[in-house]
N, C-alpha and C positions, 0 to 999 in steps of 0.2 A: 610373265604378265606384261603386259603391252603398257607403256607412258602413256596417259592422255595428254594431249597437246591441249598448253594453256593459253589460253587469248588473253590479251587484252582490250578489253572494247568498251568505246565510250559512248556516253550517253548522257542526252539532256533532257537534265528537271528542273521544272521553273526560271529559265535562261541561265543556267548553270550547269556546267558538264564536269563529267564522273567517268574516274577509269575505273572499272570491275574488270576483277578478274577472272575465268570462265573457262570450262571445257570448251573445245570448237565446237560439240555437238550442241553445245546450249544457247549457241549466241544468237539464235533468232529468238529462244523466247524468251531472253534477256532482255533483247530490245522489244520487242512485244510486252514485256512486263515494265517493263522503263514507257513507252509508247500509254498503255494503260494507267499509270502511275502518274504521268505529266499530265494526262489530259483531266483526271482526278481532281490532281492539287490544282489545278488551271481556274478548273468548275468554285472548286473553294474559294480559291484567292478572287475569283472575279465574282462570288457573291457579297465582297466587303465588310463581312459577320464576322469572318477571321482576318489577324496578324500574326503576322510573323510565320515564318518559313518551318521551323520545328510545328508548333504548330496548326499548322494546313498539313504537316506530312501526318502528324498522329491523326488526323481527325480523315484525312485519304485513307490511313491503312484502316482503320476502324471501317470506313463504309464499306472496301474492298472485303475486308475479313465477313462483314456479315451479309454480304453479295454471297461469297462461297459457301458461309454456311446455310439460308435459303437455296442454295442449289441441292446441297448435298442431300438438304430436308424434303426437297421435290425428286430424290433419287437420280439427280443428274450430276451426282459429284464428280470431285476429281479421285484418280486411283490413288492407291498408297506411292507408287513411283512419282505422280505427278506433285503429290502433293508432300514429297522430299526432296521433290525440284525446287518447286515453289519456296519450301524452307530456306534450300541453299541459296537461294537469291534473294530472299530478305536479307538472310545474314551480309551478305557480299552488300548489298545495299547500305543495310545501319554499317558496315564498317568504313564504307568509303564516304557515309556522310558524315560517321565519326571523325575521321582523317582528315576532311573537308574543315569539321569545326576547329578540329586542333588546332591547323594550319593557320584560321583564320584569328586565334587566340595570340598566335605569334607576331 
């Protein structure tokens, strides 16, 4: 069985950048979902209803999550592949913004 080649690739949310880490086949829609993601929290933070960075991120992924689920309900969803992509790049996301907080705890 073949090694996937792992990326690292960064990526800016809310003038902050994030190394994730990534198969090479995923890293456009890494940055696509990173691109989606900043433009999000952007919309939040420049409506001045929210503070603070956590946040604008929980109340991003909440609009994001129920965007997908109104798709899925209009039968335009994502497949079961796509949407264990999708998984795997939350995770790689909450962890590197985990990593991010630690750091910053330091």
């Amino acid at each position: 069985m073949a090694t996937k080649d792992i990326l690292q690739v960064p990526v800016r949310i809310l003038d902050k950048e994030y190394t994730i880490a990534c198969p090479a086949e995923e890293r456009d829609g890494l940055i696509e979902s990173a691109r989606v993601l900043n433009d999000k929290m952007r919309d939040i933070r420049s409506s001045g209803k929210v503070i603070g960075s956590e946040r604008i991120a929980v109340l991003a992924a909440l609009n994001i999550t129920h965007e997908l689920l109104q798709q899925r309900q209009q039968g335009s969803g994502y497949t079961g592949d796509t949407g264990r992509r999708l998984r795997r790049l939350q995770e790689r996301i909450e962890s590197a913004l985990e990593s991010e907080d630690r750091q910053l705890k330091l």
